[in-house]
C-alpha positions in Angstrom: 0.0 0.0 0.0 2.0 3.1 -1.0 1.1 6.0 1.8 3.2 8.9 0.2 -0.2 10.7 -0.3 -3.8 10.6 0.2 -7.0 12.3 -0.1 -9.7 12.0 2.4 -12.0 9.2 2.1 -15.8 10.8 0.6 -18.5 10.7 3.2 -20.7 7.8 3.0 -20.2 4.2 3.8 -16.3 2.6 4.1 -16.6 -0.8 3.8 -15.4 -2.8 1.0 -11.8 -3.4 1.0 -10.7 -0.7 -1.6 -13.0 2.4 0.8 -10.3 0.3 3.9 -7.4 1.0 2.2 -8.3 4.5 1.3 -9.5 5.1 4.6 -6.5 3.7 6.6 -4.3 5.4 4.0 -5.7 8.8 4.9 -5.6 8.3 8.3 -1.6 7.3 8.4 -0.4 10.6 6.4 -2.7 12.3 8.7 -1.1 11.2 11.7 2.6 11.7 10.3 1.9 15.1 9.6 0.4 15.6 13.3 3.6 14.0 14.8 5.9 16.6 12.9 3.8 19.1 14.9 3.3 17.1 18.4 7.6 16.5 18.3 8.1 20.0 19.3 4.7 20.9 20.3 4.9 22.7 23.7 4.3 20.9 27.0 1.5 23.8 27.9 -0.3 22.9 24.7 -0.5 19.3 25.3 -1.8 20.3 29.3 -4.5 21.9 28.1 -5.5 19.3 25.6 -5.3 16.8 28.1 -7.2 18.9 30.6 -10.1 20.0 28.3 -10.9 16.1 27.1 -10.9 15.6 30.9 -13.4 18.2 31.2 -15.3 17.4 28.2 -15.7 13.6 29.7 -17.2 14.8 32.7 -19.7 17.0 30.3 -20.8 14.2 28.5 -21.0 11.4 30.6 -24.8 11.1 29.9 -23.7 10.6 26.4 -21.0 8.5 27.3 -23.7 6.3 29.2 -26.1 6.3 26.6 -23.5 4.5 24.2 -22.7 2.2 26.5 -25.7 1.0 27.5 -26.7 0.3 23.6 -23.2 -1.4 23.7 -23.8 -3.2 25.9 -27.1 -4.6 24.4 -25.4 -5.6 21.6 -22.7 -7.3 23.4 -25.8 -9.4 25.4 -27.0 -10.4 22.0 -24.1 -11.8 20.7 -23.7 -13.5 23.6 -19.8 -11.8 24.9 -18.7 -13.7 28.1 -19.1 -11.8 31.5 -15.3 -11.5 31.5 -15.4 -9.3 28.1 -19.0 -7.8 29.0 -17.1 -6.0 32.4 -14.4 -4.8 30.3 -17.0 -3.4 28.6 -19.2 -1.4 31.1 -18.9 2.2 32.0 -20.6 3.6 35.0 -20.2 7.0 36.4 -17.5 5.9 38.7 -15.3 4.5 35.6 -15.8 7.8 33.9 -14.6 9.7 36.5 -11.2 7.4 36.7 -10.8 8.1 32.9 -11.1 11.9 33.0 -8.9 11.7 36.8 -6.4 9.5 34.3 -6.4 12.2 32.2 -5.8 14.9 34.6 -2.8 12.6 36.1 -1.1 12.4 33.0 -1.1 16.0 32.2 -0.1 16.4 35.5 3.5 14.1 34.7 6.5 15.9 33.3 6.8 16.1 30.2 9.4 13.3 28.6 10.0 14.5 25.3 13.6 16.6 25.7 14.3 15.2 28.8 18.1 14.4 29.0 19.0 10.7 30.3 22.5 11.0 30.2 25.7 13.2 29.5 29.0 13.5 29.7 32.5 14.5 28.4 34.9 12.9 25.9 38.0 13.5 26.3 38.6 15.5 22.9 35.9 18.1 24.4 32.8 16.5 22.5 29.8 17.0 25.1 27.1 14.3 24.3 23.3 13.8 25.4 21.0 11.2 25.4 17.8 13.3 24.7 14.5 11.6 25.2 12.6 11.5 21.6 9.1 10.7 20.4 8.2 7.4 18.8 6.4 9.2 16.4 2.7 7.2 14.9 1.8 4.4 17.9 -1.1 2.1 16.1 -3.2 0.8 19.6 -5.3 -2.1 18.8 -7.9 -2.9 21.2 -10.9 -4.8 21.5 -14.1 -4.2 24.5 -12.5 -1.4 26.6 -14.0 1.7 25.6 -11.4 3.4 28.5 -8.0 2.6 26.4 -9.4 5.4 23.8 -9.0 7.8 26.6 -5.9 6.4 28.1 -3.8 5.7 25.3 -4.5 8.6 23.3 -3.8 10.6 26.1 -0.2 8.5 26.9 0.5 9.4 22.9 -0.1 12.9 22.9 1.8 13.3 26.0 5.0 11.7 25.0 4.4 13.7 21.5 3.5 10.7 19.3 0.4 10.7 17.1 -2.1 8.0 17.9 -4.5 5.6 15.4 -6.9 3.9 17.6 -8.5 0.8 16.2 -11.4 -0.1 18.7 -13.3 -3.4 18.6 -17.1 -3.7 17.3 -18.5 -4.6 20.9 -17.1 -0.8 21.8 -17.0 1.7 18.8 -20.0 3.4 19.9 -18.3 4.2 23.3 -14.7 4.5 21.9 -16.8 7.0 19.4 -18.5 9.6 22.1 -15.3 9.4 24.1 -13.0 10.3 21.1 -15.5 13.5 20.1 -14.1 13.9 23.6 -10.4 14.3 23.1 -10.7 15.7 19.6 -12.6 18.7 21.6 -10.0 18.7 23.8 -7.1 19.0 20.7 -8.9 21.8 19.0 -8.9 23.7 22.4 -4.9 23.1 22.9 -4.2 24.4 19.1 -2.9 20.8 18.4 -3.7 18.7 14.9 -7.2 17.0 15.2 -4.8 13.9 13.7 -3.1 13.5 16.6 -5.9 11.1 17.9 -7.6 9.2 15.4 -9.9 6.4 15.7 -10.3 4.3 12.7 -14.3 4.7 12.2 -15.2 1.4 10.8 -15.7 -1.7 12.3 -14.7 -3.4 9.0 -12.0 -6.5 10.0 -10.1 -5.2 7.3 -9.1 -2.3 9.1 -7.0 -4.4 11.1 -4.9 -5.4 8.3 -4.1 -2.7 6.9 -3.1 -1.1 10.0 -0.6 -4.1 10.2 1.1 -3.3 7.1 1.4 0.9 7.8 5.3 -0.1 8.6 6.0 3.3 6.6 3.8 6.0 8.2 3.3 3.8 12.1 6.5 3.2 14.1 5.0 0.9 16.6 1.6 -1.1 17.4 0.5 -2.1 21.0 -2.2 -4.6 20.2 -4.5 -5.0 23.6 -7.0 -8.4 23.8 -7.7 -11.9 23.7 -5.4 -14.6 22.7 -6.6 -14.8 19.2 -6.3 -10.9 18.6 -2.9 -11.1 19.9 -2.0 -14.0 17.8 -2.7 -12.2 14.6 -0.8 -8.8 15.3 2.2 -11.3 15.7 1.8 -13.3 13.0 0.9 -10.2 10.6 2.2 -7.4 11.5 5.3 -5.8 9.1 5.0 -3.1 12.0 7.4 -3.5 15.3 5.1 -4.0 18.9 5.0 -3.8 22.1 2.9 -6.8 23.2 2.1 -9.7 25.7 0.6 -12.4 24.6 -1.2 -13.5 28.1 -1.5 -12.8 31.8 -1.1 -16.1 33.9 -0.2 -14.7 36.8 0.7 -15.9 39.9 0.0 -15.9 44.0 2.6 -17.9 45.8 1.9 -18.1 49.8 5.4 -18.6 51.2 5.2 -20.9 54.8 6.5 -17.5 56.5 3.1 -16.0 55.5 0.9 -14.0 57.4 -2.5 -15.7 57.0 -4.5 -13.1 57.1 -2.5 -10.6 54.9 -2.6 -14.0 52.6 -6.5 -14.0 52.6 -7.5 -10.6 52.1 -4.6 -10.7 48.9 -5.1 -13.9 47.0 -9.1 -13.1 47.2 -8.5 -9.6 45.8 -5.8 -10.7 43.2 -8.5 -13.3 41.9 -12.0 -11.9 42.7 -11.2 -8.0 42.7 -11.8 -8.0 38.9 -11.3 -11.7 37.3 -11.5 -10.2 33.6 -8.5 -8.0 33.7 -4.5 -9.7 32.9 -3.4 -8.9 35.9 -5.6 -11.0 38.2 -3.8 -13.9 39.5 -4.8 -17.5 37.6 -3.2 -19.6 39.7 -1.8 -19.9 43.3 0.4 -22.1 44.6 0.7 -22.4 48.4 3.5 -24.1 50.8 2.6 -27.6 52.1 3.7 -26.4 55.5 1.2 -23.0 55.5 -1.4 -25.3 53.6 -2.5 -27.3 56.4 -3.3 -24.9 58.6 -4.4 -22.2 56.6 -5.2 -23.4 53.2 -8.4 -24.4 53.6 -9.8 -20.8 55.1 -8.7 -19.5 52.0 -10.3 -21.8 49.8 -13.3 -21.2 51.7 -13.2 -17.4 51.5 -12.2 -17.8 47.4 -15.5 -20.2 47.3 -17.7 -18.1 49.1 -16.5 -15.4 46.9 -18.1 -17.2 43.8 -15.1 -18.8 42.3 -14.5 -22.2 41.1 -11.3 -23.9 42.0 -8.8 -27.0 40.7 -6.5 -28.2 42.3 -3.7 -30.8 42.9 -4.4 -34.1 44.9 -3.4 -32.3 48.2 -5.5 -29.2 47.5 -8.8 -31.4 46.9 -7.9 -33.7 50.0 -8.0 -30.6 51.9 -11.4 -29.0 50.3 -13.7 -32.1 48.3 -15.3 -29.2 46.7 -12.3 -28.5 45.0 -12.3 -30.2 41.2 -9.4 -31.5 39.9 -7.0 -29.4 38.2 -5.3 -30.7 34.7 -2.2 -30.2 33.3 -3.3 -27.6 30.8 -5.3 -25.7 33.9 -1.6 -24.3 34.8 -1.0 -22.7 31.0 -4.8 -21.3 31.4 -5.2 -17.6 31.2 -9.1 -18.0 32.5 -9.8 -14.0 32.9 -12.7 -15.7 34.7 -13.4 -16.6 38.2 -11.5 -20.0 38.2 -8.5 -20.7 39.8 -5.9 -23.2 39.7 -4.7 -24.5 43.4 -1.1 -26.3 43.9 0.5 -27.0 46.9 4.1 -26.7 46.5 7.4 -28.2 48.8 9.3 -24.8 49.3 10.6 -21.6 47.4 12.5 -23.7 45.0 9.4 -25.7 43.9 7.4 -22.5 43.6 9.9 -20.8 41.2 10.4 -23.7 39.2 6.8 -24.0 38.3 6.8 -20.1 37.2 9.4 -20.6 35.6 7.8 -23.2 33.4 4.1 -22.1 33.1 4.7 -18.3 33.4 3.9 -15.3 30.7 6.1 -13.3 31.8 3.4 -10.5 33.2 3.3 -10.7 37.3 4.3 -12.8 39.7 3.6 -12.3 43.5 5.2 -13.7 47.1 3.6 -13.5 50.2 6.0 -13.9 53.3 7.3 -12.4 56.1 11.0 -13.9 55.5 13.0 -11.1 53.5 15.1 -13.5 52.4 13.1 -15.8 50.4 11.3 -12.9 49.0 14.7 -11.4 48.0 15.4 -14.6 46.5 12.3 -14.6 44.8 12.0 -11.3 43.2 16.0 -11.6 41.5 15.0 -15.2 40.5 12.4 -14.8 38.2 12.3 -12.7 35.0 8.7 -11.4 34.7 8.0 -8.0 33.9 6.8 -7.1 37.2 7.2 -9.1 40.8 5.9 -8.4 43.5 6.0 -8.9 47.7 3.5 -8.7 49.5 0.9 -7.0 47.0 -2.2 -7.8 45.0 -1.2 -8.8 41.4 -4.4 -6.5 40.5 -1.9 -3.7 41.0 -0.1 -4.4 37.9 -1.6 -1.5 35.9 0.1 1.8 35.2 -2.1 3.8 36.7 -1.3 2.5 40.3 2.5 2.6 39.4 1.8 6.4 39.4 2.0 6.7 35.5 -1.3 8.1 35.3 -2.5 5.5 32.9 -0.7 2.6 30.9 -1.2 1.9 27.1 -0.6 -1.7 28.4 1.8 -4.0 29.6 4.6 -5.6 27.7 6.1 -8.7 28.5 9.2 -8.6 26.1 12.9 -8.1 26.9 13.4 -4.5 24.6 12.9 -1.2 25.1 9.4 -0.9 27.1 8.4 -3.5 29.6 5.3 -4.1 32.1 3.3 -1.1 32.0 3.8 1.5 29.3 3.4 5.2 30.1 4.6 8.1 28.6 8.1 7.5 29.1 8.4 4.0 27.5 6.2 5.8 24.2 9.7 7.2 23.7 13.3 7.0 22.6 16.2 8.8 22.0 18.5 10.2 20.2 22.5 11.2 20.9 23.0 15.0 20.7 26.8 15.7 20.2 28.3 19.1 20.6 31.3 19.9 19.7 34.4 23.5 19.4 35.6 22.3 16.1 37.1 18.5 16.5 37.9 16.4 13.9 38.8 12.9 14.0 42.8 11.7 13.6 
């Protein structure tokens, strides 16, 4: 698909592959031009972008709702699972974290120009590491109306023009909360095409967004397996992506047991449908006996199914039994798999082995096993003593996260405004020349 130029797509319907292309083709000059403008746009403009979508949010809510709630009937007819259905929902409280996310990340410094590093050669040369934008992000997503807000508003902070590509189950949503931020661009003096939302539904869209490799620098694809799948098989386009969330709760034998019920109930039951809830927990035979089973209880009461090991269903018969594929299962559902392990060692082997990469948690009142724990294994976020739910930008103090990334380079775990950029080496110089 050559993108050197493009008109914009006539009014009227834009399905049908050839109206895709057009469309997408449009939208990608589009948002290179608004990132030549967002590179050095000043911090104060971006503010007051961010600040007036906030506002606008707030404004509309009612609209907001509206859209929603006809979402939301679509979403019962097709029959969506509950896990995708709360993803889905917006309530007043929801709306108000989204426009509060908003406020929070106008509120961070801004990252573009920021200098990481410098220092002296020698020969005189002074050289910088200078925090750059990434320039187009393409953010695929599927039933969370809230990641139009959030990662259009990560973009524009870290300077980078943004195509959004919402799922069917949420365009209406996505659509009432991007008149939102475009509102909020036009007050700021900033390119309406720094925050697009592709406005089809069309599956093609998804495609061509996949091969954009010349006007998009980098796609964060945010869904199911199957979504996810794709992007990686497809896409000519580098991302930041992780592929699943199987997260776990390991309850150390130094564990307080009641600072290990109130967190493994909350890092499975707070919100099952989100990647950062906890899908399987594995507990020390020698806290198991005594303790175990008031967990299980609380975790059953709370509405969740469990499997479990031999030892696990000794200790509870309500307890089914847990298969070998139940420890690779990413449920985003209120199951849990139960497995009662002999030490630290055990634990971190099975991690090791049946781990994404995403977040990993210890509860234990011995510092050295949770020292041992945390350098031990390699996920993108580990935690002591916490709630897995926390993994999420927003609580890291980012404001809001674009999502989290489970790879090795550049950005890892939750993405806010300072992973959306890299840098570049400013060298300054009196004259030198090189013998």
């Amino acid at each position: 698909m050559s993108v050197a130029t493009a008109d914009a797509p006539s009014s009227g319907s834009v399905e049908g592959a050839d109206r895709v292309d057009q469309l997408m083709c449009y939208l990608g000059v589009s948002a290179r031009a608004a990132a030549a403008v967002l590179a050095t746009a000043k911090t104060g403009s971006k503010n007051a972008a961010l600040n007036q979508a906030a506002a606008n949010l707030r404004a509309r809510r009612r609209d907001i709702l509206a859209a929603n709630r006809r979402d939301r009937a679509q979403a019962d007819a097709k029959g969506l699972s509950a896990a995708l259905v709360d993803r889905l929902v917006l309530d007043e409280s929801r709306i108000e974290s989204m426009a509060a996310g908003l406020e929070s990340i106008a509120a961070l410094p801004d990252p573009v120009g920021q200098v990481i590093a410098e220092w002296q050669r020698p020969n005189g040369l002074r050289i910088q590491r200078v925090r750059t934008p990434l320039g187009v992000i393409g953010v695929i997503f599927e039933s969370r109306p809230n990641v139009t807000a959030d990662a259009g508003a990560l973009c524009l902070k870290a300077g980078n023009a943004a195509i959004l590509r919402c799922g069917s189950e949420s365009f209406g949503t996505s659509s009432v909360i991007m008149e939102c931020l475009a509102a909020g661009l036009v007050a700021g003096g900033l390119p309406e095409a720094s925050i697009q939302l592709v406005p089809t539904t069309d599956r093609a869209a998804v495609g061509e967004l996949l091969r954009m490799n010349q006007v998009i620098d980098v796609i964060v694809p945010r869904g199911g397996r199957s979504l996810i799948e794709r992007v990686m098989r497809e896409s000519t386009v580098p991302l930041f992506q992780h592929l699943e969330g199987i997260c776990h709760t390991y309850v150390h034998k130094a564990a307080d047991p009641a600072m290990a019920r109130r967190i493994v109930v909350n890092a499975k039951m707070r919100r099952p449908g989100i990647c950062g809830a906890t899908e399987t927990l594995l507990v020390d035979r020698e806290f198991a006996d005594a303790a175990l089973p008031v967990i299980l209880d609380d975790l059953i009461a709370a509405g969740c199914e469990l499997r479990g090991d031999s030892y696990v269903r000794v200790l509870d018969p309500r307890v089914g039994a847990a298969s070998e594929a139940d420890w690779d299962t990413e449920y985003l559902d209120s199951i849990l798999a139960v497995r009662v392990v002999d030490g630290l060692e055990e634990a971190i082997e099975h991690i090791r082995r049946h781990s994404s990469g995403h977040t990993e948690a210890i509860i234990t009142e011995d510092r050295a096993a949770a020292e041992t724990f945390v350098t031990c294994l390699d996920s993108a976020i580990v935690m002591v003593n916490a709630s897995t739910q926390f993994a999420d930008g927003g609580e890291f103090g980012m404001g809001a996260e674009i999502g989290i990334a489970t790879g090795k380079l550049h950005a890892r775990g939750p993405v806010g405004v300072e992973q959306l950029t890299s840098f570049k080496y400013i060298v300054r110089g009196t004259g030198q020349i090189r013998p």
